[in-house]
C-alpha positions as CSV (number, residue, x, y, z in Angstrom):
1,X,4.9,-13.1,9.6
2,X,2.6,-10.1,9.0
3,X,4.1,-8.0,12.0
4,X,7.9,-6.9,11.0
5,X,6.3,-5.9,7.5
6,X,3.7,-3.7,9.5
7,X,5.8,-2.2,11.8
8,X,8.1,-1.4,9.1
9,X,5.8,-0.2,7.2
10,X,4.7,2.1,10.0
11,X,8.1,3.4,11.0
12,X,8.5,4.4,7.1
13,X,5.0,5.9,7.0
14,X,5.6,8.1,10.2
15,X,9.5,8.8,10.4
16,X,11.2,8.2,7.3
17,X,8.7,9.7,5.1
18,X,8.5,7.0,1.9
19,X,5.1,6.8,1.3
20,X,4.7,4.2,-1.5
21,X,7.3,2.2,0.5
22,X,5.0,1.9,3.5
23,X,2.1,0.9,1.4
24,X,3.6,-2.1,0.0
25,X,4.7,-3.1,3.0
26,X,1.2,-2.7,4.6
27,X,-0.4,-4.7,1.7
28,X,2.0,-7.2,2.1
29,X,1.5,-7.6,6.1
30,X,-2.2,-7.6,5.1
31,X,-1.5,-10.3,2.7
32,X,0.1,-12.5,5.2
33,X,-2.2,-12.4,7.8
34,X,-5.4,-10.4,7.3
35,X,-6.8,-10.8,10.9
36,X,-3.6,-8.8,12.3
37,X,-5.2,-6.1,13.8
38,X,-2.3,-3.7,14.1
39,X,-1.8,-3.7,10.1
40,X,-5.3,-2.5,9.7
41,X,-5.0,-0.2,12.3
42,X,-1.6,1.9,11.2
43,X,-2.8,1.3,7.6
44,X,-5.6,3.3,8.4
45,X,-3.6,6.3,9.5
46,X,-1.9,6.0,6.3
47,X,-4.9,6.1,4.3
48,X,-6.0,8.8,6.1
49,X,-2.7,11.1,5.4
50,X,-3.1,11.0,2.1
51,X,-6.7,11.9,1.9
52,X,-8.7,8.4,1.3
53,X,-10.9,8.9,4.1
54,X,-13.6,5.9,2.9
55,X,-10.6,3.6,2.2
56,X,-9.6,4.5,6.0
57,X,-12.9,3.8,7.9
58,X,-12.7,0.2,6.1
59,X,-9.4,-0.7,7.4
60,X,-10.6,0.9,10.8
61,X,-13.6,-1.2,11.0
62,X,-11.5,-4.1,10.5
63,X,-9.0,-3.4,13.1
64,X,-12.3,-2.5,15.7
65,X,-14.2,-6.3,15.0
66,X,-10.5,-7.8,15.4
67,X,-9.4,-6.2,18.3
68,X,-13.1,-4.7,19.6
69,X,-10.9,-4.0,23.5
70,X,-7.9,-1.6,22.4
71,X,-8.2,1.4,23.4
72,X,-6.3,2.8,20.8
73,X,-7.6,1.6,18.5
74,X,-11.0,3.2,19.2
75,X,-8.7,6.1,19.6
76,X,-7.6,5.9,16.1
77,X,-11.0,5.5,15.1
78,X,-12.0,8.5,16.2
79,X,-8.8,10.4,15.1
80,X,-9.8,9.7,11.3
81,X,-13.6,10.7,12.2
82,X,-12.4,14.0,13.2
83,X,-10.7,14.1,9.6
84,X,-13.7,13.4,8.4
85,X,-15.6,16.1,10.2
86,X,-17.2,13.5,11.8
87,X,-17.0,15.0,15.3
88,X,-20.2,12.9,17.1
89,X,-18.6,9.7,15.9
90,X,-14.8,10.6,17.0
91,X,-16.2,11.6,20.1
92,X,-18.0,8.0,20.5
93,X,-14.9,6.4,19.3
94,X,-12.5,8.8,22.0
95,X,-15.0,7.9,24.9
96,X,-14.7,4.5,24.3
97,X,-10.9,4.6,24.4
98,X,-11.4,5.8,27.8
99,X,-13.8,3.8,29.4
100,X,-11.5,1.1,27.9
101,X,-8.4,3.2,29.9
102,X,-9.6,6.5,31.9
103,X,-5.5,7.5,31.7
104,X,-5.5,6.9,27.6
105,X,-3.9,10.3,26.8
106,X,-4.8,9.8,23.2
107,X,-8.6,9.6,23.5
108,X,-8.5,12.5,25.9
109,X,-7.0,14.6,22.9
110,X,-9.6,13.3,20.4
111,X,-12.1,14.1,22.5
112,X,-10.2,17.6,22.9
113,X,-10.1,17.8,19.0
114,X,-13.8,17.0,18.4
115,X,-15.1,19.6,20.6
116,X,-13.0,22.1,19.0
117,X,-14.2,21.2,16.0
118,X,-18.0,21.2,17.5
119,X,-17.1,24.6,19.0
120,X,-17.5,23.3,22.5
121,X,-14.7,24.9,23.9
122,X,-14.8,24.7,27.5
123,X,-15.0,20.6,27.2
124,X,-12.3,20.9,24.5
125,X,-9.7,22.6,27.1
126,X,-10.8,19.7,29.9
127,X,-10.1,16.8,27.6
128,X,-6.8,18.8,26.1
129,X,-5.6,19.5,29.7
130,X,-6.0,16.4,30.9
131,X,-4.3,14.2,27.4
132,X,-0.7,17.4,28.6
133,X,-1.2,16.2,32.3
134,X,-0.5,12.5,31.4
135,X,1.9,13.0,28.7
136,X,4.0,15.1,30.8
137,X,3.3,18.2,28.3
138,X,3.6,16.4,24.9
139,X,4.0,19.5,22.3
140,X,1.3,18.2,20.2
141,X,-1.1,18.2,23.1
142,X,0.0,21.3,24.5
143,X,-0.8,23.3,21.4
144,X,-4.0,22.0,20.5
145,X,-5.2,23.7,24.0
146,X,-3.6,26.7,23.2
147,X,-5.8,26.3,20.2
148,X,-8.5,25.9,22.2
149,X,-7.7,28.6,24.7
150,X,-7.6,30.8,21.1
151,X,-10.5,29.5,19.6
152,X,-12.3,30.4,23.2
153,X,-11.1,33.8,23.0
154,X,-8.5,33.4,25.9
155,X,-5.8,34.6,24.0
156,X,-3.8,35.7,27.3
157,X,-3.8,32.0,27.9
158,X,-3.3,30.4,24.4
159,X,0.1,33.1,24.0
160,X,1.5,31.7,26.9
161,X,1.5,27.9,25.8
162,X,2.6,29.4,22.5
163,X,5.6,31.1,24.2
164,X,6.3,27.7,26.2
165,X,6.5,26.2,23.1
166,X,8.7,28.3,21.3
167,X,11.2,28.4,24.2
168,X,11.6,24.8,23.4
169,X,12.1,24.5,19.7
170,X,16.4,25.1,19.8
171,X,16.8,25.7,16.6
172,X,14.6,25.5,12.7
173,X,13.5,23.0,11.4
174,X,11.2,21.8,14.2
175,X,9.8,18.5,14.8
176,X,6.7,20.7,16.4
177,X,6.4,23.1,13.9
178,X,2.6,21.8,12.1
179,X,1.5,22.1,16.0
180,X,2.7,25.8,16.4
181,X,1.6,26.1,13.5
182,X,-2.1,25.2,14.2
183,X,-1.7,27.9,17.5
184,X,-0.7,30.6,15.5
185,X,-3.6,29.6,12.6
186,X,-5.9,29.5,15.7
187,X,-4.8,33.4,17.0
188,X,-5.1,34.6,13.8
189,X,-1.6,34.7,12.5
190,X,-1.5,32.6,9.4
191,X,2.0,34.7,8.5
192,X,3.7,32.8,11.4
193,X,1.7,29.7,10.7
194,X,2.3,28.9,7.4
195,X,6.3,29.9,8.2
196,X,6.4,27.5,11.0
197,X,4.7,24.8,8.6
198,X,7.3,25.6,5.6
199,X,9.8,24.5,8.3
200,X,7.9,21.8,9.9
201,X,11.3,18.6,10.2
202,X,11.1,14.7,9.4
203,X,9.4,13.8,12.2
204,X,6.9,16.4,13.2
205,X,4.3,13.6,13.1
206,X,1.6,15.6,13.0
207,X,2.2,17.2,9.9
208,X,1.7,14.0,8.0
209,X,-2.3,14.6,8.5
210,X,-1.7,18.3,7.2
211,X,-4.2,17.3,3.7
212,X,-7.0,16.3,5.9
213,X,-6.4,18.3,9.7
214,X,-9.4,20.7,10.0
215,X,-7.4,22.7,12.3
216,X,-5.9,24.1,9.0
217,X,-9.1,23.9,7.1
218,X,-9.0,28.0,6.8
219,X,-6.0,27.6,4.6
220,X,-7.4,25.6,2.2
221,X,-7.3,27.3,-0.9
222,X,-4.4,29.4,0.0
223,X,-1.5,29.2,-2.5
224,X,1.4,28.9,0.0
225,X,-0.3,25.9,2.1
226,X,-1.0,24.5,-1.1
227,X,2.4,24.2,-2.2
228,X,3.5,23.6,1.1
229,X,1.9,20.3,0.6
230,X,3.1,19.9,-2.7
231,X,6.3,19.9,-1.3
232,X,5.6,17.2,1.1
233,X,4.0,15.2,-1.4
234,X,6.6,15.3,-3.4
235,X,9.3,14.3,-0.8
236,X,7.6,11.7,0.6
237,X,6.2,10.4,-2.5
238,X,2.2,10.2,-2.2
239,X,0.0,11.4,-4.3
240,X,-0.2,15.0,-5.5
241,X,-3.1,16.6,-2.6
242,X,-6.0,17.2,-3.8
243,X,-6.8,20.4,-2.7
């Protein structure tokens, strides 16, 4: 059965952090059924983490003509087009998450994302305030409209969600830390953000998109982020980051 080896090879993709592990074990849930719409799916999030953005939209497509209702997966869809800098496409792809399921927190914050990234900043805070309303203040959410509020020039508000967060993180490493990261990066502090990414735990799920995130696209080309994820290449096995 294709399913145990997909969500196995999810749960080493997103948790345990061995890479070439989880690829194996998507190719071989693929193998065993290649209409099993999950395996597409996660395998696309894979492919996207490690920077093969045209090998992603493939496996995306896939999972969309398999399983055209799923909200997340449109979600999904439009999580990898916002890699892609793609931000009219993940807003498509969001919006029809949510006319699939108005309360789908997820393709509230892709629509959040894309409008940041479209500079739209006002319907960026809406989208991101409503994806921490029905997560119950997720950190990942939470951060990303401080990022907003930043971006808007609202720093007064964004320094307050940064302080919320930080009250919450107990002790280094964090499990949040590529999030806070992203606020600081977004109010101008890219001392505290590349610290907070340097300590970023196993488990901070967002920092597996760190390669290909443009919410860290203005520390490409910095030597610090660049070995930061050298370092996470190199612990988690993929390939060495391209840039």
């Amino acid at each position: 059965m294709a399913a145990p080896h997909a969500a196995r090879a999810y749960t080493e993709f997103m948790w345990q952090g061995s890479w070439p592990a989880a690829e194996q074990e998507f190719q071989r849930a693929l193998q065993l059924d290649s209409n099993y719409a999950p395996a597409h799916h996660w395998y696309a999030l894979f492919l996207a983490a490690e920077g093969r953005i045209d090998e992603s939209l493939g496996e995306m497509k896939e999972a969309q003509q398999l399983d055209p209702v799923s909200p997340a997966v449109h979600a999904a869809f439009g999580y990898i087009d916002y890699f892609a800098h793609d931000y009219d496409h993940a807003l498509d792809h969001a919006r029809g998450a949510v006319k699939l399921n108005p309360e789908f927190m997820t393709g509230h914050a892709v629509m959040g994302w894309a409008w940041i990234g479209k500079k739209n900043y006002s319907q960026a805070i809406r989208e991101l305030q409503t994806a921490v309303d029905l997560s119950h203040g997720v950190p990942v959410y939470d951060c990303a409209l401080g990022r907003a509020y930043a971006l808007s020039g609202n720093t007064r508000e964004a320094r307050k969600i940064l302080v919320r967060q930080l009250d919450m993180v107990t002790d280094e490493p964090a499990g949040s830390g590529s999030s806070i990261a992203g606020l600081y990066l977004a109010l101008g502090d890219s001392e505290n953000a590349l610290h907070w990414l340097s300590v970023s735990a196993t488990g901070d799920i967002q920092a597996n998109w760190l390669r290909v995130d443009p919410a860290f696209d203005s520390l490409r080309g910095n030597s610090r982020f660049a070995e930061i994820l050298r370092r996470a290449a190199a612990k988690n096995g993929s390939e060495k980051p391209a840039r």
